[in-house]
C-alpha positions, 0 to 999 in steps of 0.5 A: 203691883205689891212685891208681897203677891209674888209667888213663883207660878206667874213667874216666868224665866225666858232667854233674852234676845236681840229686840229685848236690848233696851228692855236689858238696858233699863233692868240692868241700868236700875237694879246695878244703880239700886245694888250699888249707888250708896257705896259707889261715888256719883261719877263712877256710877254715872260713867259704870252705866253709861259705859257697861250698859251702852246699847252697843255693849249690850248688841255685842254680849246678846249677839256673842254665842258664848253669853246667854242672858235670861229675864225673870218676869212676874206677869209680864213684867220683868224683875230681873235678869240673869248673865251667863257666860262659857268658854271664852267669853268668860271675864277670867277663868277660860275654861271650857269646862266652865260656866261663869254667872256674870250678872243675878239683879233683881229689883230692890222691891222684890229682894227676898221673894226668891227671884234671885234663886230662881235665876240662879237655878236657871244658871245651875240648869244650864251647867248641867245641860251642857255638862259644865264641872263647875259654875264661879262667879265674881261678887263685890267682897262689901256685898255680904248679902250676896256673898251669903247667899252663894255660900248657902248654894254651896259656893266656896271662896277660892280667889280674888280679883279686882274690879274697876268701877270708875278710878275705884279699884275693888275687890271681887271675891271669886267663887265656884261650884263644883256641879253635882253629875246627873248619875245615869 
């Protein structure tokens, strides 16, 4: 299938659930190595994926209340995946007033064909529904595309912290949104 025929009516957004574990297992082993191997060293990235995305690891996020995972397939295929995260199962801020995007991965053949918008969209929606004040997220700060897309959703730099990828400590930029109220 080409990447160009990509259009957003055969896309589907659909939440993610337990038997779906090694399918969240391999989008999200290739689109992490896709997104950062050629700035990361082989063994941290080995050790990353083994590590982060462990069958056990991934049980025990699908399993968590607090974290909801979505896929993005085109066709029956998926594409993408989007984390979320509330209340305490944030990585940081714990406020329950708060929704925090852990993960938007899209494969590399369809960057630029607005899967990524799409599964942010859905993150946004989510917010709304359980009436969140603001969405924040962590993005590598060597990860400009990224960076520029939050910016052009509205999102406004406000911290940072550090992520350990292996014995590299990097710098994460935290953002956050404030979510527009539905006026009733």
């Amino acid at each position: 299938m080409k990447a160009e025929n990509t259009d957003n009516k055969h896309m589907n957004i659909r939440k993610i659930n337990i038997q779906d574990v090694e399918k969240l297992k391999e989008i999200g082993k290739q689109t992490f190595a896709e997104t950062f191997s050629s700035e990361n060293s082989e063994e941290n990235m080995k050790e990353y994926l083994e590590k982060g995305f462990s069958t056990e690891k991934l049980t025990s996020e699908l399993t968590d209340k607090n974290s909801e995972f979505y896929f993005a397939e085109l066709e029956g295929k998926i594409i993408g995946y989007l984390k979320v995260n509330f209340g305490l199962s944030q990585t940081e801020i714990k406020d329950k007033n708060a929704l925090e995007i852990e993960r938007i991965y899209v494969q590399k053949e369809f960057h630029g064909k607005k899967v990524g918008q799409l599964l942010y969209n859905k993150a946004i929606e989510l917010a709304k529904e359980k009436n969140i004040e603001y969405v924040w997220l962590g993005v590598w700060k060597k990860n400009q595309k990224a960076i520029r897309f939050y910016e052009k959703n509205g999102f406004k730099a406000f911290d940072k912290h550090i992520f350990k990828l292996g014995n590299d400590e990097q710098t994460d930029i935290l953002m956050k949104l404030i979510v527009e109220k539905a006026i009733s």
